[in-house]
N, C-alpha and C positions, 0 to 999 in steps of 0.2 A: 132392147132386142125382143124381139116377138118368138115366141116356140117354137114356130116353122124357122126362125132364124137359126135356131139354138139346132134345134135338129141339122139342119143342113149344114151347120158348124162344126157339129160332133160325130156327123159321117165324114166330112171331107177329112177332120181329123184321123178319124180310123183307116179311110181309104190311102193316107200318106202315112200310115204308120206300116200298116201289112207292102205296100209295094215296096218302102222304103226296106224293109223284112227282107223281100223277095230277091231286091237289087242289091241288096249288101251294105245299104248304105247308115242303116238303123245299129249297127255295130260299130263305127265310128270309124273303122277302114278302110270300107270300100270294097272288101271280100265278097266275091261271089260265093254265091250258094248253087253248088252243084247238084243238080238232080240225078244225075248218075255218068261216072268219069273211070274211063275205062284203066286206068291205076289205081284208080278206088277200090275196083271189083279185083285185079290182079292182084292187090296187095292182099286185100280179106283171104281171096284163094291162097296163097304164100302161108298167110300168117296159118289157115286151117290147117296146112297138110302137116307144119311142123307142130302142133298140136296135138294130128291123130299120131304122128310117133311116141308123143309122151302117154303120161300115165292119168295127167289129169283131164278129170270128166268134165267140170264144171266150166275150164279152157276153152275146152269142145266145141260146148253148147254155145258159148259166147261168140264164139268166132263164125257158128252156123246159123248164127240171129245177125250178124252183121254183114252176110252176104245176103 
């Protein structure tokens, strides 16, 4: 195999690795990967508010990184 070979064997590897990533399929079940799903974002907001009723901070902050 020549190095131009090698090379274009070990992009196409990476290029079916990342979309494989992308499509869900590199995890072995087929799950998609959501870019943003509007119960994604309603749950984060749910889970924040019953949080700022409590005491803990570091709850808080977790819950306002994950929106």
């Amino acid at each position: 195999m020549s190095k131009i070979e090698t090379i274009y064997a070990t992009i196409g590897k990476f290029v079916d690795s990342f979309s494989g990533f992308l499509s869900g399929t590199a995890s072995g079940y087929g799950d998609e990967f959501p870019l943003c799903a509007v119960d994604i974002i309603s749950g984060c907001e749910e889970e924040l508010a019953e949080a700022q009723k409590g005491q803990d901070e570091g709850h808080k902050k977790e819950c306002i990184m994950c929106l």
